[in-house]
Every structure is written in C-alpha cells, then in structure tokens.
C-alpha positions as CSV (number, residue, x, y, z in Angstrom):
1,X,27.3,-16.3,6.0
2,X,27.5,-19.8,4.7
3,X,24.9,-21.3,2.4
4,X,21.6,-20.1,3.0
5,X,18.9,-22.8,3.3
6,X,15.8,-22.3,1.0
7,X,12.8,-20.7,3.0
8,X,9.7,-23.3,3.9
9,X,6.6,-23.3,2.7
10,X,5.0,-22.5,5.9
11,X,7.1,-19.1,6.0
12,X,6.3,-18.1,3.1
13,X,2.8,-18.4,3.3
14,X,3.5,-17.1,6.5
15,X,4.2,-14.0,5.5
16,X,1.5,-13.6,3.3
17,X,-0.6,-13.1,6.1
18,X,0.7,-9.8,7.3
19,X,-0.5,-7.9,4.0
20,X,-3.7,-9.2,4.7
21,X,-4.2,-8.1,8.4
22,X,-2.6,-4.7,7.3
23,X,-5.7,-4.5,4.4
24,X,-8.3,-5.4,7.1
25,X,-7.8,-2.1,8.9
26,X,-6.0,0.1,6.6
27,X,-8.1,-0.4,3.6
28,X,-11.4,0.2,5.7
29,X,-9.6,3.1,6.5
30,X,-9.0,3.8,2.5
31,X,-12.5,3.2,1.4
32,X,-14.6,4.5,4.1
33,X,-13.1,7.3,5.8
34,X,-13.7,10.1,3.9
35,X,-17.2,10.1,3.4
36,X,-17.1,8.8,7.4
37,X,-16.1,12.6,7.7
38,X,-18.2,14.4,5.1
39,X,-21.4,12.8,5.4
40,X,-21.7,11.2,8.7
41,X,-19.6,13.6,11.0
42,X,-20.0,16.3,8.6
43,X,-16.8,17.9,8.3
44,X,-15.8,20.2,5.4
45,X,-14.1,19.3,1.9
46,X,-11.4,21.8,2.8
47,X,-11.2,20.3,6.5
48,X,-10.8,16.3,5.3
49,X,-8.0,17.5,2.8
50,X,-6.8,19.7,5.2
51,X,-6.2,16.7,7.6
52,X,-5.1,13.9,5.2
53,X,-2.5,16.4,4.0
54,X,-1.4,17.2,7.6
55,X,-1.0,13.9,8.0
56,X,1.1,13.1,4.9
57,X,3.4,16.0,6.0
58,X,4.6,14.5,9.1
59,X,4.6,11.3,7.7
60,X,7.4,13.1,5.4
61,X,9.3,13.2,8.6
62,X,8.0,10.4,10.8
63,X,8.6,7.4,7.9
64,X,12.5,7.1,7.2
65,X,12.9,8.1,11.5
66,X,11.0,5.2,11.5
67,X,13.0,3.1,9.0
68,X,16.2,4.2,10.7
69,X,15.0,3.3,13.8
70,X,13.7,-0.6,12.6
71,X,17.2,-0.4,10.9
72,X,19.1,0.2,13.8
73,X,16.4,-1.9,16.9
74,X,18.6,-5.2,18.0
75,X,17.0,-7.8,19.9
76,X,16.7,-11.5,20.2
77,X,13.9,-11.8,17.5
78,X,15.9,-9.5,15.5
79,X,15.8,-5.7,14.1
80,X,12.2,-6.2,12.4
81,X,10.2,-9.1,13.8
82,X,9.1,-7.1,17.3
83,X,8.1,-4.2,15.8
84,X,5.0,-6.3,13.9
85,X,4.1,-8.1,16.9
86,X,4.2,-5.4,19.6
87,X,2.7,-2.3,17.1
88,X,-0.1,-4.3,16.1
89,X,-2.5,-4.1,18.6
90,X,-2.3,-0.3,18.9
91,X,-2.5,-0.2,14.9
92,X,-6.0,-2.2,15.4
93,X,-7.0,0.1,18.4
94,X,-6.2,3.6,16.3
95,X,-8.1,1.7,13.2
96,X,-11.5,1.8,15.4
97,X,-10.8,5.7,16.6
98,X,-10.9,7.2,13.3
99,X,-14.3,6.0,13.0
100,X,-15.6,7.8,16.1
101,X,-16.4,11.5,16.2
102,X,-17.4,12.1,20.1
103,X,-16.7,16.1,19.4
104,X,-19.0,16.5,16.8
105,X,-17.9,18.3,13.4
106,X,-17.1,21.7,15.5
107,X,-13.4,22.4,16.0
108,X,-12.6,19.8,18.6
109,X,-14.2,17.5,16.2
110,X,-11.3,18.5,13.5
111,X,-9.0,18.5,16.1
112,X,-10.2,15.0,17.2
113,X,-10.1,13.3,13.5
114,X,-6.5,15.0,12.8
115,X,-5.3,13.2,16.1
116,X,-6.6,9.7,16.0
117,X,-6.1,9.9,11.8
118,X,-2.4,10.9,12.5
119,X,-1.8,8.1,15.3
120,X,-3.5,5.8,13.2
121,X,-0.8,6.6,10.2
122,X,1.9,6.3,12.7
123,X,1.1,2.7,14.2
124,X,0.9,1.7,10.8
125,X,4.5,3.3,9.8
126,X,5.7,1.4,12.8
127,X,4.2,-2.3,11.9
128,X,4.2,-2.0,8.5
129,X,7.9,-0.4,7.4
130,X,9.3,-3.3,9.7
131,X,7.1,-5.8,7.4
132,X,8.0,-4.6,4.1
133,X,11.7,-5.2,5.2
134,X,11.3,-8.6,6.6
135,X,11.2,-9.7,3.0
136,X,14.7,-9.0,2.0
137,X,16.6,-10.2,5.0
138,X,14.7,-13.8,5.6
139,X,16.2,-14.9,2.1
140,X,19.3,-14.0,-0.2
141,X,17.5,-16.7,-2.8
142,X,16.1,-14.2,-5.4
143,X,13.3,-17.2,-6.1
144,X,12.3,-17.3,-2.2
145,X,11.8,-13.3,-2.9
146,X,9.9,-13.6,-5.7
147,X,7.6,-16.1,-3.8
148,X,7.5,-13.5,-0.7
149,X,6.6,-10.9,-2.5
150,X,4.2,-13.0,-3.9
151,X,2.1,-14.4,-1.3
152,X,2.4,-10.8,0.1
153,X,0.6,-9.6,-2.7
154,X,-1.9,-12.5,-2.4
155,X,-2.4,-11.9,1.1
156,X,-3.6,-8.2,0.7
157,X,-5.4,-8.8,-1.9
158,X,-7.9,-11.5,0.0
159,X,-7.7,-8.5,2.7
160,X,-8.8,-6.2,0.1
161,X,-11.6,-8.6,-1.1
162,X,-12.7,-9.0,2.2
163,X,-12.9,-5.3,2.6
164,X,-14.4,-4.4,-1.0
165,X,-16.8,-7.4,-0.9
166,X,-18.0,-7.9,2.6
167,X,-17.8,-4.1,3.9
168,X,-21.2,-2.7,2.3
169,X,-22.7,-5.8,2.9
170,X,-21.7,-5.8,6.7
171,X,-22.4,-2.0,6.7
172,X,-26.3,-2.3,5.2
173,X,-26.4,-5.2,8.1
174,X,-25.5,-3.0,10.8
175,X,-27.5,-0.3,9.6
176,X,-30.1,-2.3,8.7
177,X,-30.5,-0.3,4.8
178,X,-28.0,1.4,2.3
179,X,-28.0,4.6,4.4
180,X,-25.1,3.5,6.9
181,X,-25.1,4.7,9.9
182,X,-21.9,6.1,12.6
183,X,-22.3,3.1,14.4
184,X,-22.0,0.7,11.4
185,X,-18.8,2.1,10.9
186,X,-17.1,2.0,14.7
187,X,-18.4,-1.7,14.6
188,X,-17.1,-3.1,11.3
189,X,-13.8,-1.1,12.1
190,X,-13.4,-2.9,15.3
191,X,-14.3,-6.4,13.9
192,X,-11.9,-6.3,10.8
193,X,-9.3,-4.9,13.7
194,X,-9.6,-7.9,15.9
195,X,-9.7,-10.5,12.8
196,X,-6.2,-9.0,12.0
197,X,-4.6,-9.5,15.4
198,X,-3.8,-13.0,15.1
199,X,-2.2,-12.9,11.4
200,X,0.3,-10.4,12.4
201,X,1.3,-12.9,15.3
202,X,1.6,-15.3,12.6
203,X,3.9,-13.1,10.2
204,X,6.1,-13.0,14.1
205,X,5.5,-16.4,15.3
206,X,7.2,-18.1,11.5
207,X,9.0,-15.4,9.4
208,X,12.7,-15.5,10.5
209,X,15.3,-12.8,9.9
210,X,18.5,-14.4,8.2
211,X,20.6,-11.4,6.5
212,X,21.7,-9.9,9.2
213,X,23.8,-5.9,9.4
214,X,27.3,-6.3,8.8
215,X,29.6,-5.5,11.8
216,X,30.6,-2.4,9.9
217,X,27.8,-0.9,9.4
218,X,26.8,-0.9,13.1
219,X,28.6,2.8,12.8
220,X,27.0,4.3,9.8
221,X,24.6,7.0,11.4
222,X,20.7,8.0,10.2
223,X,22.2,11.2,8.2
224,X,25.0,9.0,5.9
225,X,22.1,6.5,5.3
226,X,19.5,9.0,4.5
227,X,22.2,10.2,2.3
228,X,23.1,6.5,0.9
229,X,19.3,6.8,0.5
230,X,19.3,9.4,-1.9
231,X,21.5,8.9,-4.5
232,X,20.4,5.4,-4.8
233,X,18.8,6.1,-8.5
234,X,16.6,2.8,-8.8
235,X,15.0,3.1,-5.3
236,X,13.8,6.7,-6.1
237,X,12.9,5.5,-9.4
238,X,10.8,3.1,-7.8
239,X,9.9,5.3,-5.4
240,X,8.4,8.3,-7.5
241,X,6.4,5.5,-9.5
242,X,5.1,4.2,-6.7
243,X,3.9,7.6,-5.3
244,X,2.0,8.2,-9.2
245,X,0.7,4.9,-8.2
246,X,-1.0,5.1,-5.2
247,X,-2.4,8.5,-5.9
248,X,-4.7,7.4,-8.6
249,X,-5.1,3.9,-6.7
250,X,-5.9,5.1,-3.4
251,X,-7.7,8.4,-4.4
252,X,-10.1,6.6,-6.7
253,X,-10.6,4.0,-3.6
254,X,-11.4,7.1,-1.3
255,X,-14.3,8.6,-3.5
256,X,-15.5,4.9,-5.0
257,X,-18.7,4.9,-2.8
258,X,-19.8,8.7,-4.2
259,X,-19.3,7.6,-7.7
260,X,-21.2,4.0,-6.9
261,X,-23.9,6.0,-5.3
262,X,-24.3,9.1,-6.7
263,X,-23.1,8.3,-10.4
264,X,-24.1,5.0,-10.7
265,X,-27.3,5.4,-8.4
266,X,-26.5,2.1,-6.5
267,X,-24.7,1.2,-3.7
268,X,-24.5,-2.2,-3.8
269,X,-22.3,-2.1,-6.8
270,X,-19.6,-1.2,-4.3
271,X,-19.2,-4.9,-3.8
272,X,-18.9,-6.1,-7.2
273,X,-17.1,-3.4,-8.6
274,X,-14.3,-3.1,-5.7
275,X,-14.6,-7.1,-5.5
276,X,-13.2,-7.0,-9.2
277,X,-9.4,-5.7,-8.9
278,X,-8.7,-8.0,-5.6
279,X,-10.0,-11.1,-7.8
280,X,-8.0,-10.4,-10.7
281,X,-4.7,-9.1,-8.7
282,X,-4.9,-12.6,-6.6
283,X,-4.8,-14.6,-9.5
284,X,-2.0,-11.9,-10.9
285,X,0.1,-12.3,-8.1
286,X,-0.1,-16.2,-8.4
287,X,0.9,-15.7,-12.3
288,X,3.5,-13.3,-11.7
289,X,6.6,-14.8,-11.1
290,X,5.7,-16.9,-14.0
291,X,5.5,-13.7,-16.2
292,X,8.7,-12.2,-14.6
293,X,10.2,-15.0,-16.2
294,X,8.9,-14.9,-19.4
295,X,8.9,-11.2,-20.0
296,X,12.6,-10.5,-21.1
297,X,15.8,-10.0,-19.7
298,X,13.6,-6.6,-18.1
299,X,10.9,-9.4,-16.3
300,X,10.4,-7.3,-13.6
301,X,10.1,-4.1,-15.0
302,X,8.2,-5.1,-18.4
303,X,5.7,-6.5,-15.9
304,X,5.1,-3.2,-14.0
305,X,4.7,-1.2,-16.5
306,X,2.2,-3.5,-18.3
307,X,0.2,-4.0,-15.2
308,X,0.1,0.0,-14.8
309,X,-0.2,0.6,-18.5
310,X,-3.1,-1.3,-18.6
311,X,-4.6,0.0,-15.7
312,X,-5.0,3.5,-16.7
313,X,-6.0,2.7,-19.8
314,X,-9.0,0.9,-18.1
315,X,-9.7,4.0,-15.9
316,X,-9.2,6.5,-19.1
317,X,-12.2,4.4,-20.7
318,X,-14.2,4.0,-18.2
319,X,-14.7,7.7,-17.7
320,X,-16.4,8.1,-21.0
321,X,-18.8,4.7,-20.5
322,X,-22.5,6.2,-19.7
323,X,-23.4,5.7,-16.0
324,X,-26.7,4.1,-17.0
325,X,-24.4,1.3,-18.9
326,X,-24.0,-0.9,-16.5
327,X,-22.6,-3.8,-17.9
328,X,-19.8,-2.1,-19.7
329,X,-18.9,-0.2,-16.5
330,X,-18.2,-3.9,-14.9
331,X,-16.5,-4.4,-18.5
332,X,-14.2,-2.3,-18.0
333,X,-13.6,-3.2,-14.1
334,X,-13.1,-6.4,-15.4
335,X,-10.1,-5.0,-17.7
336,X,-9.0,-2.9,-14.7
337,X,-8.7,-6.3,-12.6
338,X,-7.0,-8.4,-15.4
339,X,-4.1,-5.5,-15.0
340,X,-3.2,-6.2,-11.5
341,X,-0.4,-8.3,-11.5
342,X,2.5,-5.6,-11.2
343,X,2.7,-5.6,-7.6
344,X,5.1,-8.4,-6.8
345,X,7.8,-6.5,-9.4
346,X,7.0,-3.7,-7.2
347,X,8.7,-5.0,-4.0
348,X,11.3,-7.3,-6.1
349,X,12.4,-4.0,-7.6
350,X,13.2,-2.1,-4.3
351,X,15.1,-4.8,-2.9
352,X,17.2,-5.1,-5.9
353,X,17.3,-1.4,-5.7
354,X,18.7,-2.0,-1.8
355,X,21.4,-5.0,-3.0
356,X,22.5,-2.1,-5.6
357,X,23.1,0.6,-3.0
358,X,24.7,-2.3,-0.6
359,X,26.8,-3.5,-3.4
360,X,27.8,0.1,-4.3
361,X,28.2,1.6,-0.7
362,X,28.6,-0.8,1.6
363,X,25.8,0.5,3.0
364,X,22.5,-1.8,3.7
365,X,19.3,-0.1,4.5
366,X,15.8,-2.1,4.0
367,X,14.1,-0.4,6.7
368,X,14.9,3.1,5.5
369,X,14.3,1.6,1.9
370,X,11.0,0.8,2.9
371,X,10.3,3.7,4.9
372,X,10.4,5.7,1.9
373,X,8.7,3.3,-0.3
374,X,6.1,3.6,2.5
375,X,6.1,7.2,2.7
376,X,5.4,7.8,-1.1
377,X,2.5,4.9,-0.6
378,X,1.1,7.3,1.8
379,X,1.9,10.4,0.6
380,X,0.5,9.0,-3.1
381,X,-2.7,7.9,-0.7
382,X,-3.1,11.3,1.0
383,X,-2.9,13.9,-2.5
384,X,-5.0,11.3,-4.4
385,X,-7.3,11.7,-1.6
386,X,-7.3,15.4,-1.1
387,X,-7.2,16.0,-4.6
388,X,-10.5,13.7,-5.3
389,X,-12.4,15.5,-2.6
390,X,-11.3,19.0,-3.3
391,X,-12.0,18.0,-7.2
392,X,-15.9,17.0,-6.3
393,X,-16.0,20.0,-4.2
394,X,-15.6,22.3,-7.3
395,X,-17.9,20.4,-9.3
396,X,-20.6,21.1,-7.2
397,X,-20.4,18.3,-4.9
398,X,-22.2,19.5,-1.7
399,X,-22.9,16.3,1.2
400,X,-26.7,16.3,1.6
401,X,-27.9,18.2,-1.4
402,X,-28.7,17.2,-4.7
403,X,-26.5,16.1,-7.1
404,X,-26.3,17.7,-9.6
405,X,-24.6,16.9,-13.6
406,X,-22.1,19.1,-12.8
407,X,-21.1,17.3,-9.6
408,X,-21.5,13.9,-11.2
409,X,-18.8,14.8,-13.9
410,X,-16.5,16.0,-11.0
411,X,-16.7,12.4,-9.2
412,X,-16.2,10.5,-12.5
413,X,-12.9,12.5,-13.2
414,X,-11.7,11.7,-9.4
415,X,-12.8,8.2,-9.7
416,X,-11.8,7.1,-13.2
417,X,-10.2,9.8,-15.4
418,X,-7.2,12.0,-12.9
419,X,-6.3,8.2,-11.6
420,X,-6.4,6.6,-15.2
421,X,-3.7,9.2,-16.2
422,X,-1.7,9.1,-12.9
423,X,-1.6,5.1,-13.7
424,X,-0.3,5.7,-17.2
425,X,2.4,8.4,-15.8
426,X,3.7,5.8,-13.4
427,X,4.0,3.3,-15.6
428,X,6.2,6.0,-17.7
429,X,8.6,6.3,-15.1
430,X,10.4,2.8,-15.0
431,X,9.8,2.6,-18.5
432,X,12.5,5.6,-19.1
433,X,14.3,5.2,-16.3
434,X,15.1,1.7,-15.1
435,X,17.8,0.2,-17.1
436,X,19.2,-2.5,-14.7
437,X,18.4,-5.9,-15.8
438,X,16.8,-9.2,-13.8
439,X,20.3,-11.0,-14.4
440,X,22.8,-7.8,-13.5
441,X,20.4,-8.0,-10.1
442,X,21.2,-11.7,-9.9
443,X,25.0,-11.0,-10.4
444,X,25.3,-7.9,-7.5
445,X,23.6,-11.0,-5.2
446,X,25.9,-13.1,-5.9
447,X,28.8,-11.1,-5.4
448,X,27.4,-9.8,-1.9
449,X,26.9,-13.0,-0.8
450,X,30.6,-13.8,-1.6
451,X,31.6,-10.5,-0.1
452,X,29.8,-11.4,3.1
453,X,30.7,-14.4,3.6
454,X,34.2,-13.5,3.3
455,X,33.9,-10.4,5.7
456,X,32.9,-13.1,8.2
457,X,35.8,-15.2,7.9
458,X,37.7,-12.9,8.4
459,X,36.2,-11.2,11.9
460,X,36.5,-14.7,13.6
C-alpha cells in the first residue's frame, strides 16, 4: 500500500455534503410523513404503522444484500463511488412520491403509500450504505476519519436545519396559512429533492476511494461475511445502540408537529424547536474531535454516551414541563441541543469495529458494516415511528376530532418521555459493553497497514 497521503481539505468538506443532500429528502420524509398520511390522505393509525413496519421488514433483508453488493461492485470509480452518483436521482424522484396520494385513502391508496414508501427506503439503502462506507476506505489516517466523520455530521445537520427551520415556513407559504395543504407537501418535497442533486455529485465528483479489497478476499462469499458480520462484538454493539438511538430520535421527529400543534397549541414552534438540536449538534460536531481527545483513553465512547445520556435526560424532563410554559419547553430543547455531539464517535466507532473484524478475520466488510448500521437506523426509525402513532392512537388521538387531555398526554409520552428513556438505554449499551480503547484501535491500524502493505509486496 505504501504511505498514504493525508486527505485535502476540499475532500473532506466534500464529503460533508452527501449527509446533507441525504437530510434534504429523507428528513422531510422523517418529519412530515406521517401526519402526510393521517391527516391529509387520511389513512388509519394501524394502516401508517402497518406500512412503516412492512417497510422495516424488508429492509431486514434488502440492507446487508445491499452492503454485499456495494462490497463486491468493481468499477473504474471504484466499489462505492457509482452507487451515490447513479442512485441519487431516483432517491430524489421516490422522495416526491411519498408525498402524493392519487388513490385516495381506500385500499389502493394503502397499497400506493406502501409502494412508493418501500422504493423510497430502497433508493436510499442503495445511495446511502455506499456513502457511509466511503468514509473508511478514502483514508487509513484515523485523524482524516475523525474529520470525515465530522463534516458528515456537520453536513446533515445544516440539512436538518434546513428541514426543521425552513419546512413549516415554506409549507404555511405554499398553503398560504398553518393548515398545510397536499400540495404544499408534493412541492417542498420536490424542491428539497432537486437542491440535493448537485451535492451528491459533489460527494462523486471529490471523495476518492484509497483502501482498496485485498486480492484474497475477492473469494469470501455474502454468507462467510454475513457470518464475519456477526460475531464481530463491537459492530453489534454499536449497532443495537444505534437502533435504541434512532427509535426515540426518529419517533419523536415523526410525531413533533402533533405535539407542537396539538400540545403546545402552535405550529410555528416547529421551527424553533426542531431548529434547536441541528444548531447545537453543528457546533457539537465541530467540537468533537476536540472532545474525543480530551475524554480519556475511552474518547470515543465517553463521548457517546454523554451525548445520549444527556439527551434523554433532556427528553425525560421535558415531559413533565407544563405545555403552557413555553419558555422552559425551549429550555429544555436547548439542553436537548447542547447534547448533540455523539454522532461523529458513532461512525469512528464502527469503522474501528470493521479494522477489528479485518484484523481478526481477514475479512474486510464496510459496505455490509454499514448496511447493518443502516438497517438498525431504519429499523430504530420505523418502531419509533409505529410505536409513536399507535401510542397516540390509544390515548385518544383521533385526526380531525378534538383533542382531548387524554390524547395530549399520549403525544407528550411519544414525543418526550418513550424517546427520553430509549436515549438513556442506548447510551447504556456502550457504556457496559465497549471495552476496546482509542489507542488499541490506533494499534490494529497500524498493524493492518503493515500487514497490507506486505501482502502487496509480495503478489508483485
């Protein structure tokens, strides 16, 4: 392999970019989607969780085929790289389709959102999987990582900003008041879709793939590295935590605009109080290879669970702040928000989970890797989801009818309360489990690079 030149500037922030596109269609998706299908096309609680769950099931299966696939893809741009470029424009096109309901909310209109919400979860397996991996094969330098992982969490936090700050204010444009309309959602969708076209070429055009798959690993079928997959103890470590994660995160996003509405009694709020979390997670990102430095010879994982820690706590509280208390609701959003810096340990973590299997196995797989980081991202996204909506439902929570205390309590537990706990069991996980240390990581690098390089010498 040689020595490996220190990645640019210009790649790095590069990459950042591809986070950010991803958050322009798949966090409209997030945010809006579900009560796009309750209160605008009308569907059923049990029918949205029916078809988020559908979804999550064949993502089970579709994710690591995926990964395997990325894993295995050769070409001139490399294994990754075309998958982002070429899957993007059909991500953006599915984005816009959820958001349209030509069958009504009859059978063919369930049938109709299951379809275009499933394709629209595939397209972003296939770009997204391939992205994630990028990461760990355009640098062996653990700093470079650090700084990839970084400006990736930068990147989809301004996408997330963009989405939690300018969606309701774009929406009450289009709609022309605070009741949105169908058509204010197809149109955002599709303007957010094209503004994310030219950042994934940009993640193509300037990230470069460097590590490349040893010649002996060209044999190793999908099966043995599923099975490589498996016993590899700190990717499912991070893996389970990350599914905890993403089940408060991303259920709490889905049912954010009943609680600003219904609980709060203004939807305006969304904008400040989704605005919030991106703010203080951009400036956590910038900060957090700084922290990863400072917090032990655990850096990485002291940070997670900190980040997480604090997070639920914020949630936990905020259930029990009166709705009519305004400023110490944004109080504790503002706590909420200080707490987002754990995402860049997140991604560091898993590919020092994949250098441990590599190391251990001979066996490297970042696309699978990330497939099933992925897949517990979406799964996490689909149950918190589900369960928020099925949650309300018991508590009274009927699209169109008043609102009752009873159904106000049941969207405060699935906006604040069930994710505040899910945050504070994730942040459990690596706090038990993960015992490798930021230097032992630092070591197995080294000693695959050596290995590498001697492997190469010795096959010309």
């Amino acid at each position: 392999m040689g020595k490996l030149e220190r990645l640019s500037k210009k790649s790095i922030i590069s990459y950042g970019f591809g986070d950010m596109a991803s958050q322009l269609v798949w966090q409209f998706v997030g945010t809006y989607l579900t009560v796009f299908y309750m209160d605008i096309v009308g569907l059923a609680p049990m029918a949205v969780s029916t078809i988020m769950m559908v979804a999550k099931i064949w993502d089970g299966i579709n994710d690591p085929m995926m990964g395997g696939i990325a894993e295995r893809t050769r070409s001139k741009w490399g294994r990754f790289r075309p998958w982002i470029v070429f899957g993007a424009p059909f991500l953006a096109l599915f984005s816009v389709l959820t958001f349209t309901a030509p069958f009504g909310n009859g059978k063919a209109g369930v049938i109709w959102a299951t379809i275009t919400y499933i394709g629209a979860g595939m397209l972003y397996t296939l770009v997204n999987i391939p992205y994630g991996a990028l990461a760990g094969v355009m640098t062996t330098h653990d700093s470079d990582r650090n700084a990839l992982n970084s400006i990736r969490g930068i990147g989809m936090q301004i996408g997330m900003l963009i989405i939690n700050f300018g969606s309701p204010i774009l929406l009450m444009a289009l709609s022309g008041s605070e009741v949105i309309t169908q058509d204010s959602y197809m149109i955002a969708a599709i303007i957010f879709a094209i503004i994310s076209l030219p950042m994934f070429y940009i993640v193509f055009r300037n990230s470069k793939e460097i590590v490349m798959p040893r010649t002996s690993q060209e044999k190793v079928s999908v099966a043995a590295n599923l099975k490589v997959i498996f016993t590899n103890k700190y990717l499912m470590i991070i893996v389970v935590s990350m599914f905890f994660q993403m089940a408060g995160n991303m259920g709490r996003i889905s049912v954010m605009t009943f609680y600003a509405t219904h609980c709060l009694g203004n939807f305006a709020l969304m904008s400040l109080l989704m605005t919030l979390p991106s703010l203080g997670s951009i400036l956590g990102n910038i900060m957090a290879p700084f922290l990863i430095r400072t917090f032990g010879k655990h850096g990485k994982r002291n940070v997670l669970i900190a980040s997480l820690g604090g997070k639920g706590i914020a949630l936990i509280w905020l259930f029990f702040i009166p709705f009519d208390n305004i400023p110490m609701v944004i109080a504790a959003h503002v706590v909420f928000a200080i707490a987002g810096f754990g995402f860049p340990s997140t991604l560091s973590m898993v590919t020092d989970a994949v250098d441990y299997q590599d190391l251990r196995t001979n066996v490297r797989s970042d696309g699978v890797a990330y497939a099933f980081y992925g897949l517990a991202t979406k799964i996490g996204n689909a149950v918190g989801s589900a369960a928020g909506v099925m949650l309300m439902a018991a508590f009274g929570y009927v699209s169109g009818a008043e609102i009752t205390a009873s159904a106000q309590n049941g969207i405060n537990m699935a906006t604040n309360l069930v994710p505040g706990i899910l945050f504070v069991v994730s942040a459990l996980i690596p706090w038990i489990f993960w015992k490798m240390t930021d230097k032992e990581a630092d070591e197995i690098r080294e000693k695959l690079v050596v290995r590498n390089k001697k492997e190469a010498e010795e096959a010309k």
